[in-house]
C-alpha positions, 0 to 999 in steps of 0.5 A, a space after each residue: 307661273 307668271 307674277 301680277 307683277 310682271 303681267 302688269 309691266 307686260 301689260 304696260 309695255 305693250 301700251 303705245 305711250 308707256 315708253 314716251 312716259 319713260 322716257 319723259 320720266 328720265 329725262 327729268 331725273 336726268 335734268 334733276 341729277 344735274 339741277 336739284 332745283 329743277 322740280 322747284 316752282 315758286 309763285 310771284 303775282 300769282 304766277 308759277 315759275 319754275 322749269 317745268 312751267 318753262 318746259 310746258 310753256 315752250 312746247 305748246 305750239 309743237 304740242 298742237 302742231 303735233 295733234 293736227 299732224 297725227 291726223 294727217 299722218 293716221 291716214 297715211 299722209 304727211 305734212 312737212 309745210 306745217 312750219 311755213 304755216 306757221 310763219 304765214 299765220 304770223 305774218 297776216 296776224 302781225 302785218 293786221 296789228 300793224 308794226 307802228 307804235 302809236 304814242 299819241 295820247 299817251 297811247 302804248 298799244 297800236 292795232 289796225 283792226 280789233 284783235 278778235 278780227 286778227 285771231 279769225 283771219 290768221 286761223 282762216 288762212 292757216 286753214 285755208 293752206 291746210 285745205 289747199 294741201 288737202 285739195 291736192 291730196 284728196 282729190 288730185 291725187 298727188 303724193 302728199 310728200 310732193 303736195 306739202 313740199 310745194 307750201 314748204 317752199 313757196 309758204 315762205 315766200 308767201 310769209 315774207 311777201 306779207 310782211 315785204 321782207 321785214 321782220 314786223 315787231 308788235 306793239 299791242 300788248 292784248 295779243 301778247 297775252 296768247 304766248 305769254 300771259 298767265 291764266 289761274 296762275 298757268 301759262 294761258 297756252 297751256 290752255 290752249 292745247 287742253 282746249 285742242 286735245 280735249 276737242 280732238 279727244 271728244 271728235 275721235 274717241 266719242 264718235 267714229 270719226 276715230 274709227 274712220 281715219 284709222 280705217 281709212 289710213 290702214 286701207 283707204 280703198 276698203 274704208 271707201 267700199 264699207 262706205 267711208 268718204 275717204 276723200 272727206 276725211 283726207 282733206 278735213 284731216 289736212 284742213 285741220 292741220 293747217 289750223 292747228 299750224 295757224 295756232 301755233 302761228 299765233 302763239 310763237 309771234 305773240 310770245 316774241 312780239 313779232 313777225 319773221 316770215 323767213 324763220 318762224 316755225 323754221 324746222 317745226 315740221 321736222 321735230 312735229 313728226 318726231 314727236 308723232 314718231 316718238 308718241 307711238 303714231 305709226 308713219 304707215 297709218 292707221 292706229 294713233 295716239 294724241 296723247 302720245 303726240 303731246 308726250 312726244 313733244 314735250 320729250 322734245 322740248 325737255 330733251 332740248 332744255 336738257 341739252 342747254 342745260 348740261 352745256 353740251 355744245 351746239 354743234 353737236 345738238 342736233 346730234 344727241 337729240 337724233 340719237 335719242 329719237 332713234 332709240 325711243 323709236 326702235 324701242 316704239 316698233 313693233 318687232 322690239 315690243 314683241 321680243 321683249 314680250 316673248 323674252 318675258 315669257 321665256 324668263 318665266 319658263 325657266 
């Protein structure tokens, strides 16, 4: 006869986020081990510090790009333009502010159009790319691979056609506050991602949009005979994406001050689908986890802190961060969740 103990640890193994909270537990302790101040957060000018503020702080932007692209993937889609999506959103954002300081009067900040105007217009032509992929996708037909594959490559050169090749620095301290200011003592772009989760949450756990796309993911010819409109959710789903990409854009130029068409976001699609893969979204749709996305990004960023932190060398950085993803992905399928399933209730027999 089986334990309670042992029923609830069955029970949580078998949730899609309890091996990313493991393994964000020990990657933590790891950096603990190595860092006995690393759980430590101080306060100055009302502001916390500490490692884990930074951690939190630098995965925002792949926090949200990761939320927009579980949808896309929940529908059995991808989209590998999210970083060039990026670069563009900064670039229209940084080419408004314009990249002149204005010293006259006295005056330190410069700006060609209120910031308001900047922040609507970048999120609108990120979402307008998203759209565009959706267009592709939805009502074309054409593979999703080969219809963000497109923007991958030309949004690049869209970003650095709007910013002619040069890399915009920003002189406007207001548009600093989305990447770095502080808000009840928090990074404001935290707030940003729980303004983003907490509306996806609300979308797709509180209505049946949920239900929809993991219909229309695990069988989007059955979703569309039950009454579906699988095409709509397809191209909102992209259409989101994009904004959320063009958030992103936002946050990275604010939190460097500039512009870089050529490598902001640059490699962003890659470590967003990681943290979907790793956060117990499945790549053949149907059935996701947000919440899971945003743990996935977050073992990413700690993953890469750790990394810098232990004084491993570069050239093998992006070797230990593929080695951790494979094991927390074999562990996340499917066939492993079973088997250790089925050898818990072996143990017990015996």
């Amino acid at each position: 006869m089986s334990s309670p103990t042992s029923e609830l640890l069955r029970g949580l193994a078998k949730k899609r986020v309890f091996w990313p909270l493991v393994t964000l537990a020990l990657l933590l302790l790891f950096n603990l081990a190595f860092n006995p101040q690393f759980f430590s957060i101080t306060i100055q000018e009302g502001h916390l510090y500490g490692s884990l503020i930074d951690i939190l702080n630098r995965a925002a932007p792949l926090m949200i790009i990761a939320m927009g692209l579980t949808l896309v993937i929940a529908t059995h889609g991808i989209d590998i333009s999210v970083g060039a999506v990026v670069a563009i959103s900064g670039a229209v954002a940084a080419t408004m502010i314009g990249g002149q300081l204005d010293l006259s009067g006295g005056a330190q900040d410069a700006t060609r159009y209120p910031l308001l105007l900047v922040i609507v217009v970048s999120l609108a032509v990120a979402m307008l790319f998203g759209m565009w992929n959706g267009m592709l996708i939805s009502y074309f037909g054409m593979q999703p691979i080969i219809a963000t594959l497109i923007l991958l490559v030309t949004g690049r050169g869209v970003a650095q056609l709007i910013t002619e090749g040069q890399i915009i620095t920003i002189y406007y301290t207001p548009y600093f506050f989305i990447g770095n200011g502080f808000l009840a003592g928090l990074p404001f772009s935290l707030f940003i991602v729980a303004a983003v989760l907490a509306l996806l949450l609300l979308l797709t756990r509180k209505t049946a949009l949920g239900l929809f796309i993991e219909a229309v993911g695990l069988n989007p010819v059955a979703a569309r005979f039950a009454g579906v409109r699988s095409r709509a959710i397809i191209f909102w789903a992209y259409a989101f994406c994009g904004l959320c990409a063009g958030i992103a854009g936002l946050i990275v130029s604010s939190n460097v001050k500039s512009a870089d068409g050529n490598n902001a976001g640059l490699l962003f699609e890659l470590d967003a689908i990681l943290a979907v893969v790793l956060g117990g979204t499945a790549l053949n749709g149907g059935r996701f986890t947000l919440v899971g996305s945003v743990l996935g990004a977050l073992i990413i960023q700690t993953l890469t802190t750790t990394i810098y932190s232990v004084g491993v060398p570069p050239e093998v950085t992006l070797v230990v961060k593929a080695v951790v993803v494979f094991l927390v992905s074999i562990l996340q399928s499917d066939k492993v969740r079973n088997r250790i399933a089925t050898l818990g209730k072996v143990q017990e027999a015996l």
